[in-house]
N, C-alpha and C positions, 0 to 999 in steps of 0.2 A: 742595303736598307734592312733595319729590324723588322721580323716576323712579327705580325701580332697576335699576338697569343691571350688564345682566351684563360680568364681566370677567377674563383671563386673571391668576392667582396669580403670574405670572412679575413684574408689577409690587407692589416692596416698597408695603404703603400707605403714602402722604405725607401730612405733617402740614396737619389741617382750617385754613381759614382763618376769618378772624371769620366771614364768612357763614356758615357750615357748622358753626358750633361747636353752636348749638342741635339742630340734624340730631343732631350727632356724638355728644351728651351722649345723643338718644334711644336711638341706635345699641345708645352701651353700656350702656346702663341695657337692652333690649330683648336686649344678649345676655348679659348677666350673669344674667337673665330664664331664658333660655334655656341656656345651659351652667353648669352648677355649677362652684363654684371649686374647680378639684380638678388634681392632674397626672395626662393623658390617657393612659389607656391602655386598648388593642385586649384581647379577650379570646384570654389564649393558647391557652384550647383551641382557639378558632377557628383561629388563626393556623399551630398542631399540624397539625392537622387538615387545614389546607390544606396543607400543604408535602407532609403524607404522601401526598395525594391527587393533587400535582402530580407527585409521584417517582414513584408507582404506575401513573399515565398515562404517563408518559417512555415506562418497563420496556414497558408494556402495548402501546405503541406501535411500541417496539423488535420484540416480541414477533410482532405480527400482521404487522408488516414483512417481517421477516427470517427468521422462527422458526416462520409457519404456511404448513405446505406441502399441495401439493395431495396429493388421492386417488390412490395409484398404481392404473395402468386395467393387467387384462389384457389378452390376445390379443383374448378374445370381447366385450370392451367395449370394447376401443380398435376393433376391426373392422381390414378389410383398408386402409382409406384414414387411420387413426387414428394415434396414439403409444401403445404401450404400456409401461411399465416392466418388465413382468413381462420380456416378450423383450428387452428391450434388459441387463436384468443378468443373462440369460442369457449374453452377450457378455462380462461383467464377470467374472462366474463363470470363463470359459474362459479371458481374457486373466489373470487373475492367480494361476490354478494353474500357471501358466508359471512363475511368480518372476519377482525380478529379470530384464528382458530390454533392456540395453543396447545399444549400438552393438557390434555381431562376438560377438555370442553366439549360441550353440544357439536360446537361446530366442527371443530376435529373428525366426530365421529360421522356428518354431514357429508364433509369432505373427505375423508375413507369411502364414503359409500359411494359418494359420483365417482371415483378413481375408480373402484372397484367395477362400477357397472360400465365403465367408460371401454375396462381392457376386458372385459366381456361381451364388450360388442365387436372391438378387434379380433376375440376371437371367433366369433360367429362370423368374421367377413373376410377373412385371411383364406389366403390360397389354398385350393384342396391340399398340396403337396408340402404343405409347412405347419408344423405343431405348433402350436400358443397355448402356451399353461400358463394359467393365475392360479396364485397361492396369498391368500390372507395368511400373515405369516402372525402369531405373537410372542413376545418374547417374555416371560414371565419375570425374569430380575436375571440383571448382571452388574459386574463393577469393572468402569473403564478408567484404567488406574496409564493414561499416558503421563509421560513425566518432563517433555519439554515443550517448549513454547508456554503459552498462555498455563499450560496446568501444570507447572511445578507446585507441590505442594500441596495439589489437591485430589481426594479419589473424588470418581462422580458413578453414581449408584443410581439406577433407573429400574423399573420396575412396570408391569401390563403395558407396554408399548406395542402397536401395532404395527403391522405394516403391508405394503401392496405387494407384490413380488409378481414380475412376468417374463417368462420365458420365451425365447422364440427360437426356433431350430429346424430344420430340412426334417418332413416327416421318416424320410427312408434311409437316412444314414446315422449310423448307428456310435460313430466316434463323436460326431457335434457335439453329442451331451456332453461331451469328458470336458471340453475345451470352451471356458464363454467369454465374453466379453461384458464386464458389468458397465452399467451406465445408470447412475446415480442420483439423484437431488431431494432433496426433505417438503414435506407439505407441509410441517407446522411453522407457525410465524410464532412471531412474540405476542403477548397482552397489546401492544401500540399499534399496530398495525394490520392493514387487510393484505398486506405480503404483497403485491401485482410481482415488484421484480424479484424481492425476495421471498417464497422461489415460487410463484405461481405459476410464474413465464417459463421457468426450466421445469416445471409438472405439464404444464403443457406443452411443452419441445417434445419431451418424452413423449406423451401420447400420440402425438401426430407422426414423431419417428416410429415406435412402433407400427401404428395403422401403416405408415408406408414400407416398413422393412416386412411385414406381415404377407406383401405381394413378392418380395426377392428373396426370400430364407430358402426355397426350395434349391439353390444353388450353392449354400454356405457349405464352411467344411467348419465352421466354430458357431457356435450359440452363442443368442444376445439378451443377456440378463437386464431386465428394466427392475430397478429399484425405488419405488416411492415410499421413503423411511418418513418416522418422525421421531423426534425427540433431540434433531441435529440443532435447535436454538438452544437446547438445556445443557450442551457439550458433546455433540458426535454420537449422542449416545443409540441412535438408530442405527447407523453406519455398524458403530462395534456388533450391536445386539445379533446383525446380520450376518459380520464376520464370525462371531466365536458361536453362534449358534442353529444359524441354515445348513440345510444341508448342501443346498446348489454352492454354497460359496468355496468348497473344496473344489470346485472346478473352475471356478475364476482367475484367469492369465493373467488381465489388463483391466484395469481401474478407470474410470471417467469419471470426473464430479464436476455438478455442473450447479454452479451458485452464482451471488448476484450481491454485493456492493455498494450499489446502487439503484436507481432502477432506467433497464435499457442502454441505448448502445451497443457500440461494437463488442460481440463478448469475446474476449482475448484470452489466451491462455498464460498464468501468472505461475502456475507451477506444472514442473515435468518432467517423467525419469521415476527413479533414478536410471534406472538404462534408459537410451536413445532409443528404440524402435516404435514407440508410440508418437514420439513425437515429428520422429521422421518421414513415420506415415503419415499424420495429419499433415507437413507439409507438404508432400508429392500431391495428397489424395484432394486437401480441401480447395472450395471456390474462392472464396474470400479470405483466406490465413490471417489469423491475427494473434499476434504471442509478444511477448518482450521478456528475455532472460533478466532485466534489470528488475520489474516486479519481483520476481521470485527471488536475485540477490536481498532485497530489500523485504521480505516477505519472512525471511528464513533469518535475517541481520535481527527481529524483531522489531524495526522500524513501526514495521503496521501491525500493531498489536490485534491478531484473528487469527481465526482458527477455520478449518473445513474439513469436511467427511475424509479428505484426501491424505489427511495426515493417521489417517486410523488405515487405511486401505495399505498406507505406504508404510507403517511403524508397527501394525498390530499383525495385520497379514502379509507383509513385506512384498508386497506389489506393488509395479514401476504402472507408470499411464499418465495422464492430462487432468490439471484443471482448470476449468474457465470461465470467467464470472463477468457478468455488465457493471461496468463501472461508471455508468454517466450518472450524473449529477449524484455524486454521493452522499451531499448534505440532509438528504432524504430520508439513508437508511434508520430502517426501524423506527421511523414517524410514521405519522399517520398520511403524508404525503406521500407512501409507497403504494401511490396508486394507479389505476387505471388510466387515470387522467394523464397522466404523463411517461406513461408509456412509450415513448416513440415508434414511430410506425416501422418496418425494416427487422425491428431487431432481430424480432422470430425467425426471419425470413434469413436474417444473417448466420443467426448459429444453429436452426435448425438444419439449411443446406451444405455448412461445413461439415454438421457431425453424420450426415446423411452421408455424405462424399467418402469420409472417413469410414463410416462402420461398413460401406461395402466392401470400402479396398481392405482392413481388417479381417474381416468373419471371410471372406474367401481366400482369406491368406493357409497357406500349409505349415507355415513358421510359427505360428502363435505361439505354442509351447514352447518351441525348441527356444526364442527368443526369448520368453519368459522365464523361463527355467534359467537361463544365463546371469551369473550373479555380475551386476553393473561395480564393475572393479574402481577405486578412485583415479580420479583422469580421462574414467569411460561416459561420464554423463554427458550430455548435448549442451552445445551454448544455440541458440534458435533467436532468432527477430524480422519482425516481415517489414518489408519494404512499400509505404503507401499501398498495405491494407492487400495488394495482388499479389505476393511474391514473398516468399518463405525461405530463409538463410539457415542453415543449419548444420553445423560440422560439430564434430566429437572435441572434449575440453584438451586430450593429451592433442588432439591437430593444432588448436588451439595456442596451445602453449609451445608446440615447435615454430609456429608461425610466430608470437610474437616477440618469443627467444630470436629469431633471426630479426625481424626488426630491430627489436633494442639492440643488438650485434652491430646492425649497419651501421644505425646511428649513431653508437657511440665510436665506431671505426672513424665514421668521416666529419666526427666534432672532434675526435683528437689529430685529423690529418688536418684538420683548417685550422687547429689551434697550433700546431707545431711549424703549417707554414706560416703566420700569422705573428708567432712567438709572441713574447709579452706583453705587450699591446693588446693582441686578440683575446688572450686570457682573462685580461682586466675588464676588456668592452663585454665580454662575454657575463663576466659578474656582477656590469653593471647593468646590462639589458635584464640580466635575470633580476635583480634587485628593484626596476621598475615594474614587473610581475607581482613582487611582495609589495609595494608599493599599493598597488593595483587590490589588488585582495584586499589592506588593511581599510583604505580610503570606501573601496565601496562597501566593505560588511558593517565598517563603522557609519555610513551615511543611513542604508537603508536599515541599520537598526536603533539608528536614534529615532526616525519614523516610526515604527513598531515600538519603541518604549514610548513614545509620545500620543499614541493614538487612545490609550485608556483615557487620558486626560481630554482631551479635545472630543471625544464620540461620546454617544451613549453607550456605547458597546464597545469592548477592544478589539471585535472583528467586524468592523463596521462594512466588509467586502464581501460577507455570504451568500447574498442575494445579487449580488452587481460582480460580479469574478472579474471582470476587467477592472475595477479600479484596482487592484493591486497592481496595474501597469503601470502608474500615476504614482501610487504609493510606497510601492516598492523597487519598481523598475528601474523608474526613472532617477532617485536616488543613488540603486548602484549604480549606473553608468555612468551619472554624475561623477560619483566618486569613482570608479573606474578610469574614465579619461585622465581627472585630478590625477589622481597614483600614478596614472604611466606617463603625464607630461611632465607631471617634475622629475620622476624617474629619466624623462627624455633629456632632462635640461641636465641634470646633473652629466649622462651619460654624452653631451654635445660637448659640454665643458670639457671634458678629458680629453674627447678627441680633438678636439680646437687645439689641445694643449701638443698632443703626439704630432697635427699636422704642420704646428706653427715650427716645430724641430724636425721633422722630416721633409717638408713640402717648402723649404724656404724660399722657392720660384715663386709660385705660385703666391697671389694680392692674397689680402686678406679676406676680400668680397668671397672670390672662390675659394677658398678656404671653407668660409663658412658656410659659400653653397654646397659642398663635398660633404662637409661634415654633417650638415642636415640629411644628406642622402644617404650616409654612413651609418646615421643613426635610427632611419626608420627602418633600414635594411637589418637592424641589431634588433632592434622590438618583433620587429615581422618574427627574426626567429626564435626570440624568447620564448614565443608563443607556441612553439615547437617542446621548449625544454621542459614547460609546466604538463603539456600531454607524456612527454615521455617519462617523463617521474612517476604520472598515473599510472601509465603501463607497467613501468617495473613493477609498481605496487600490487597492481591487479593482478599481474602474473605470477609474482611471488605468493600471494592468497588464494591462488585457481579463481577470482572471482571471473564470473561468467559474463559478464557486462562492459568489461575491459576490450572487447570489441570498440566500445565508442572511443575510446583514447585511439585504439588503431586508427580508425579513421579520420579522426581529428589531428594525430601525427604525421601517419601518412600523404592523405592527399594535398596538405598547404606544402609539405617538403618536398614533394613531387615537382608541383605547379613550380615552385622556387626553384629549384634545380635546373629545371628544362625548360625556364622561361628565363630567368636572372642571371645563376652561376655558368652553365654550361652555355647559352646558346648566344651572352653579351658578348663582345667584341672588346669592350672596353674595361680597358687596366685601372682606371676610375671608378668611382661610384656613379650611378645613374638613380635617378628615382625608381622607384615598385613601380613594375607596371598594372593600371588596373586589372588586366587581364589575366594577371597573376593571382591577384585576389578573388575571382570571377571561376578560377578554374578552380584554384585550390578550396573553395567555399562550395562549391555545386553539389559534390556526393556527399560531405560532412552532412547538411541541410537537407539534403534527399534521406536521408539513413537517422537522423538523430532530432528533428525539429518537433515530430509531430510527438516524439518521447517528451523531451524538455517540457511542450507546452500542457499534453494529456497529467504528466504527472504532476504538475502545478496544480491544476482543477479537483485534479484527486486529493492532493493535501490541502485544498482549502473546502473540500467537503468533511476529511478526514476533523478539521476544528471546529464543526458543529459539537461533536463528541469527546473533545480533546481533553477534556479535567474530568478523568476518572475515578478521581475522588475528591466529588468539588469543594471546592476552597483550600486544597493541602499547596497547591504551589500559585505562583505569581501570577496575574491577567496578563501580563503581558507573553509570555511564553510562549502560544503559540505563533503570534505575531511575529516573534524574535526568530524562530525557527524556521518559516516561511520567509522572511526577509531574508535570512540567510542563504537560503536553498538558490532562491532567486538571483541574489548575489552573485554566489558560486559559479551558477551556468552564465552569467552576464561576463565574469571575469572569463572564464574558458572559453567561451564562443565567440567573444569580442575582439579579443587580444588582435586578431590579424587585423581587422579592420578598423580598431581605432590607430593602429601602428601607422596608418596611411593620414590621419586629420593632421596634424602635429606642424604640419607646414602649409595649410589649407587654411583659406576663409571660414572653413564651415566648423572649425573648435565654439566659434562665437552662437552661432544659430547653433546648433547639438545642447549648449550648456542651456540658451535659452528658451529653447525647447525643452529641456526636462523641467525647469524652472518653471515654466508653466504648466505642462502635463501636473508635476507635483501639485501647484497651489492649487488649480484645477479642483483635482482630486480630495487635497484637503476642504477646499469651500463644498465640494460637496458632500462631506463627511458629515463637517460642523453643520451645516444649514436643514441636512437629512434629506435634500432631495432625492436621495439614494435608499430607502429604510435597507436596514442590516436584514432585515428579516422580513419575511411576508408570508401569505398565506401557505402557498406554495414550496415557500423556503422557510421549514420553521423554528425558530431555538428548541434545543429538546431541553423538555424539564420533566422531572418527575413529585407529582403528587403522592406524597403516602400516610397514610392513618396510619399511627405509630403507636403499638400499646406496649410501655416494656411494664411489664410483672414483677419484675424485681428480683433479687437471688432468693437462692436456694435458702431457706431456713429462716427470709427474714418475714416478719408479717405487715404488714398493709397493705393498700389496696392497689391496683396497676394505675400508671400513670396513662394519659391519651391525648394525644395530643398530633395535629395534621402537619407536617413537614413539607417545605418547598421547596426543590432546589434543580442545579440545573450545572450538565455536563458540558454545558458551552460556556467558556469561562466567563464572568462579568458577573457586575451585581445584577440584583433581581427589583431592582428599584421598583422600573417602571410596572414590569409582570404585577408587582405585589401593589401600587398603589390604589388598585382600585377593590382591594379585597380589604376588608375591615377585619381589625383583630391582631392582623400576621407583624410579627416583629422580625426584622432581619437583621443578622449579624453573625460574629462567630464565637458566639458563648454557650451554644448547644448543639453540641457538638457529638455527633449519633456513630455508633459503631454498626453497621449491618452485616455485621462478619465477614461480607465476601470485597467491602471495600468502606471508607468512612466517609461522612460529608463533614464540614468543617464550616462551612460556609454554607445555611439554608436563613431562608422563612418558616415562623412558626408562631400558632396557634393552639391553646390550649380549651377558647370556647365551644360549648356544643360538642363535644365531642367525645360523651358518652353514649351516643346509641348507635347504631350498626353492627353492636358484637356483643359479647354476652362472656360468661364465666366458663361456658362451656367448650370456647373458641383458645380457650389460653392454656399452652402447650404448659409439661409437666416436666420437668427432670426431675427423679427421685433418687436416692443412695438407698440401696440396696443393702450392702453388705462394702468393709472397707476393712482389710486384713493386713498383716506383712508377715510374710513365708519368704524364707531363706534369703532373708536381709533385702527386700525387696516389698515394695506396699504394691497391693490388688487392690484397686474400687468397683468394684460394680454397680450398673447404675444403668435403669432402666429411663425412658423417652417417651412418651406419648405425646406427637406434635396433631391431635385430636380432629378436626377437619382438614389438614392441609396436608397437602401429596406432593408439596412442592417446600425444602428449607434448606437452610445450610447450618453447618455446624462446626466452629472453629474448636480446636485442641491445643494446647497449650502444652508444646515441646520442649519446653522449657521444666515444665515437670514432668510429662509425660512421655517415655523415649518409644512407646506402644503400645497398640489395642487392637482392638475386634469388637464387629458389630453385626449382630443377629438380629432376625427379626422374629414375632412372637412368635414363631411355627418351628424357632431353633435354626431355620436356614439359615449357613456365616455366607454374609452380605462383604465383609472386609476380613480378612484373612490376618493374620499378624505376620511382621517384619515389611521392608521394601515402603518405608514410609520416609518422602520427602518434607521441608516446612522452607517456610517463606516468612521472612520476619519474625520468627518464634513460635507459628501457626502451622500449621496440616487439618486442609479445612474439607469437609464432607457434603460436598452438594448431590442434594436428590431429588430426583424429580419422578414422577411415574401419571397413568391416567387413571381414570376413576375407582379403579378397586386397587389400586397401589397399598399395600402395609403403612400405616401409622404407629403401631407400636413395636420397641426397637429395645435389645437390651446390648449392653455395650460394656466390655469388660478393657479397664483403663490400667497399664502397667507403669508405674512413675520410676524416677530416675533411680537408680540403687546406691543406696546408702545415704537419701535426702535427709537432711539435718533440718526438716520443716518440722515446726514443730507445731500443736492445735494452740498455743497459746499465741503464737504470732499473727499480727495485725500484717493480711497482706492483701490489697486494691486489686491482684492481679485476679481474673479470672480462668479457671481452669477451663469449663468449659462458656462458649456462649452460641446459644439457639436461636437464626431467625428463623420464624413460620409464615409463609406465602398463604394469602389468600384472596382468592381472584372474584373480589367482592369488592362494592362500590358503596363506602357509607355515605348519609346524607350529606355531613360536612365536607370532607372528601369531592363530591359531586359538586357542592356550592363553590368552593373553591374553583374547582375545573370549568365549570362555567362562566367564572369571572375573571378568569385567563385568557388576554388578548388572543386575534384567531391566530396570530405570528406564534403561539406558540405551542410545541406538542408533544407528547408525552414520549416518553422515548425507554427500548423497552432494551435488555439483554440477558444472556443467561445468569449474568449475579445480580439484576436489577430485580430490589423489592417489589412485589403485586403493589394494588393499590392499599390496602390491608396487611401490617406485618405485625407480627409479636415477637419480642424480643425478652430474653431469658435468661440466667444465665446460673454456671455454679462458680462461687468460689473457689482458689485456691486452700485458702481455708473451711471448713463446712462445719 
């Protein structure tokens, strides 16, 4: 009698030879025995039943992730050495019945003072045996000339910025001072906002960690620097002021910065490094860990256009550390909805006990220097992501990459040994299972973005899902899957087809019934591992870029090859195909879902807060775009996460119930889009738009009078229909079309009535020519600036004529130095901002290109230079407008976003 021997599916069977035909004849007679001649199908309630169960874990995992927050501890349960939330939104409370408190406001200087007296009372309550120094720090003018991310192209000049500074260190040991540990975040907000998340909540983390690290310092071997800067909405420029000009910051190892995205939630850490030991301590040390190395891929790609203190900490003073920001409901940021009110309870309680956890195990660490001082070599950075919010992963990038070098090794070992036992045949099914993958992709990006090109038309709004985040499950989801299944069943049909074709010439025993029930089992065994080849191509790729996120491919490769391996190939019996076993699916899906669900779904929320702000220069690109982008993304993780488990419908009842269930989730979703049972926006959740009094003056040399006129518009893409029809006056469209230097609108509301008084002749900033030379075949301009009340402008240059300059203010201080100048679109633009006694007058010496063939007879549109002036004034029409703007919507503020008051200016290229 024949042995039987187990063997991998991946080899088509080949046809018996005479010896074997007696064997063969029993085979099928023993499984014609054995399976009914019937076409195979899985029971769809099972198959129901599973999908719902696998969705429900996703949610459920998201849920305990990101969504279950700890117990907020009072006073009397946190204790004198503890975190409490109760005190610490005590802090919260005070900082945001200030309001809005910007760079050179009242209230700035209000909220200095409670910090101030706040870490004065820490120090009068701090252990005999531990120092607490406060230092009012000021920083009189500097230029933070970073040159990537968000500021290519621009220097940013700050000027009377204040700030809190607090020390804390073992009164009796004398090395502390050398060594500290800073920990960071900004009290000023923007003009829109009373900041709760952003960062009132991280100014009071800080204070309440100090009052409790205030009782444990006596024990430390490093000092712990508490930094409350301002001027980090106008461009980091607190952060720098502190690096190039404190004195404590020459003893700073390790960087913390702690911001906020949104407001509340779990705050996770999005960036880290560049050397591993900060981050390695925050996982051993904290209670709750919460990081994703995928933020930071995506953070650093550019994707998420922002900027934090962390990139001055880590670029200006090349220090490695953590940073970590609340990202719930991000539709928020920088409205007026960043309040109190939606604070969620927990949060404090969340990232004030990690960084508590952390700066102990930290500051009594004996390595701080030695670690610090260690240049983070490429290969040396940490890949980090916590598991349901307890449990912190975290290996070095070169571990990393030996690990997933040996994977992709394995794998492609034992696809070229199942392809060579397999021979041609296998190659073919292998191209074509992969070809049901591309299949797969095109069907569902194509479904769920004809939805997103279609919803501009059908809503009042192209994001009709900002207030209601679950209908994108409707709208988007259910689409791709749609098309997903579509892609991989005709991919399946095609891939049944061949093999019917290889089994009818190899299997010539064998009816044609079994045939076709083989072939069906053949073929969902080929998708099952399709689903395998589209994660491995990610990994190569991730691994070939060092990206740090390529962890998820691992595990997405890994554990379904596994399950299959030691459930299917190795542990079957049978020289046949046999169906997937559920359990196959079950195993191989459990760690993927454990490790990657609560990502998928948290970063979906994040980019559909992300498109409250998405048209940074409203009306320059299409409505529909965000939509497109979003569907996509959606798409993407539907095809990747899905593959395994739709491989299993294909011979199942439940293809019919799946399709008409998206079918209706979708119509669902659109009836509620069309009908508005859903509004896009609400008080809570509100479209950001900006109001601005707009006076442009006109150029340099010519004469008449400034124009004025109230501008509407809005960084959530869509028209302004409804906003505008109940305001009288405003025309909207895109035929005025406003340059504000630091970005353009193309598409507003505007009004030219009433809207002569609120400002005056005295408020309209100057450019004058000085003097205009040419020495040694080279033209000089000089040209002085008085932007007259305002402490806050920008100023674009025109690189195009101009290859450099410098800029002084009237005391002769050089503000911008010459050479080391980037541009962006033909521009190098000068943002400044400073607080109440900040310099207004500025002389600027312009060097143009050598040997320009410009001549003063030439007629030329371009602008050489052009000036907007910030003023943090409310005129009456301005205010009337704002008033007659539904409550859904709210002003939305950022560091190149005009005050409500701007003057616009400009010189010719010609003069």
């Amino acid at each position: 009698m024949r042995p039987n021997k187990s063997e991998d599916s991946d080899a088509t069977p080949k046809r018996p030879s005479s010896n074997e035909a007696e064997s063969s004849g029993k085979d099928n007679k023993e499984y014609k025995t054995n399976n009914r001649v019937k076409t195979p199908k899985r029971s769809a309630f099972l198959l129901l039943t599973l999908f719902v169960v696998i969705v429900n874990c996703s949610w459920a995992v998201h849920h305990y992730q990101l969504e279950n927050m700890p117990m907020p501890l009072t006073a009397d349960q946190a204790g004198k050495r503890g975190f409490s939330e109760e005190s610490a939104m005590e802090h919260v409370k005070a900082l945001t019945k200030l309001g809005p408190h910007p760079i050179g406001s009242d209230a700035l200087d209000l909220a200095l003072q409670y910090i101030t007296e706040a870490s004065e009372k820490i120090k009068r309550m701090a252990h005999w045996e531990v120092n607490v120094e406060v230092d009012i720090f000021h920083a009189n003018s500097g230029v933070n000339s970073l040159v990537s991310g968000l500021f290519k192209g621009k220097t940013l000049v700050y000027a009377d910025l204040n700030h809190v500074v607090l020390r804390i260190l073992p009164k009796y040991s004398s090395e502390a001072g050398g060594n500290a540990i800073l920990v960071s975040s900004h009290i000023d907000t923007v003009f829109s906002t009373e900041g709760a998340g952003d960062c009132s909540s991280c100014v009071a983390v800080m204070l309440e960690l100090a009052r409790g690290i205030s009782q444990w310092a006596h024990g430390f071997k490093n000092a712990i620097i508490f930094l409350f800067n301002t001027g980090e909405e106008e461009g980091l420029n607190g952060a720098h002021s502190f690096i190039t000009q404190h004195p404590w910051s020459s003893t700073v190892r390790v960087a913390i910065d702690l911001e906020a995205m949104g407001v509340g939630g779990k705050s996770g850490i999005f960036q880290a490094g560049p050397h591993p030991w900060a981050i390695q301590t925050f996982a051993m040390a904290a209670k709750y860990p919460s990081g994703q190395i995928i933020a930071q891929d995506l953070f650093y790609s550019g994707v998420i256009k922002s900027a934090t203190d962390f990139q001055v900490y880590k670029e200006v003073a090349g220090l490695s550390g953590l940073d970590l920001a609340y990202t719930d409901n991000g539709a928020v940021y920088h409205t007026k909805n960043d309040k109190l009110k939606l604070l969620k309870a927990g949060s404090l309680q969340h990232l004030g006990e990690n960084m508590l956890a952390f700066l102990l195990q930290a500051a009594t660490s004996s390595h701080l220097k030695a670690k610090a001082m260690e240049t983070a070599e490429k290969g040396d950075s940490a890949v980090y992501f916590d598991i349901l919010g307890t449990y912190m992963v975290t290996y070095r990038q070169h571990f990393a990459k030996m690990l997933q070098n040996s994977v992709i090794i394995q794998s492609l070992l034992i696809w070229a040994t199942s392809l060579f036992i397999g021979g041609y045949s296998a190659g073919i099914s292998l191209a074509l299972s992969c070809l049901t993958v591309v299949f797969m992709w095109i069907f569902s990006l194509a479904f769920s973005s004809i939805i997103a090109l279609t919803l501009p038309f059908i809503s009042s709004t192209p994001v009709p899902y900002v207030a209601s985040p679950w209908l994108v499950i409707g709208l988007f989801a259910a689409p791709a899957l749609l098309g997903a299944l579509t892609g991989q069943h005709l991919g399946y049909l095609i891939l049944k087809k061949y093999l019917l074709h290889v089994y009818s010439k190899r299997n010539q025993r064998l009816s044609p019934p079994i045939q076709a029930e083989l072939v069906a089992f053949e073929a969902e065994r080929w998708l099952f591992k399709a689903g395998s080849v589209q994660w491995l191509a990610l990994l190569v790729v991730g691994n070939y870029y060092m990206i740090g996120s390529s962890y998820l491919a691992l595990v997405w490769l890994v554990s379904p090859a596994f399950a299959y391996g030691f459930l299917e190939a190795t542990l079957s019996p049978a020289r046949l195909p046999r169906p997937l076993k559920i359990v196959t699916l079950l195993m191989g899906l459990a760690v993927p879902i454990l490790i990657s669900a609560g990502v998928f779904i948290g970063l979906t929320l994040t980019i559909i807060g992300v498109v409250v702000r998405f048209d940074r220069n409203p009306g320059s690109g299409p409505e529909w775009l965000g939509n497109v982008l979003l569907a996509i993304y959606i798409a993407v993780v539907i095809c990747l996460t899905f593959v395994y488990l739709l491989s299993y419908i294909h011979f199942s009842g439940a293809k019919k119930s799946i399709v008409l269930a998206s079918f209706f989730l979708l119509g669902l979703s659109v009836i509620a889009v069309i009908s508005g049972i859903f509004p896009p926006f609400t008080e809570d959740t509100a479209r950001a738009v900006n109001v601005v009094h707009v006076v442009e003056t006109g150029r340099y040399g010519e004469k008449g009078k400034p124009t004025s006129y109230i501008s509407l518009f809005s960084t959530t893409p869509g028209r302004l229909t409804k906003e505008a029809e109940k305001i009288e006056g405003l025309t909207c469209g895109k035929t005025n079309v406003i340059d504000f230097v630091t970005f353009s609108v193309k598409y507003s509301c505007w009004t030219f009535d009433e809207t002569g008084s609120g400002w005056g002749e005295s408020d309209i900033p100057i450019i004058h020519v000085k003097n205009n030379v040419v020495e040694n075949n080279q033209r000089i301009t000089e040209v002085s600036i008085d932007t007259k009340v305002s402490t806050r402008w920008s100023l674009a240059i025109n690189t195009k004529e101009i290859e450099d300059f410098e800029l002084r203010d009237v005391g002769n201080s050089e503000l911008i130095p010459l050479g080391n100048k980037s541009s962006v679109d033909g521009r190098h633009t000068i943002q400044f901002s400073g607080g109440k006694n900040a310099p207004t007058k500025f002389d600027m010496t312009l060097f143009w290109v050598k040997n320009s063939t410009r001549k003063v007879s030439e007629h030329i549109s371009e602008d050489l230079l052009k000036l907007r002036t910030d003023v943090d004034r409310l005129t009456p029409k301005a205010e009337q407008v704002l008033m007659k703007l539904p409550p859904w919507c709210s002003l939305f503020g950022k560091s190149t976003s005009p005050h409500m008051l701007a003057f616009l200016t400009s010189l010719p290229v010609v003069f």
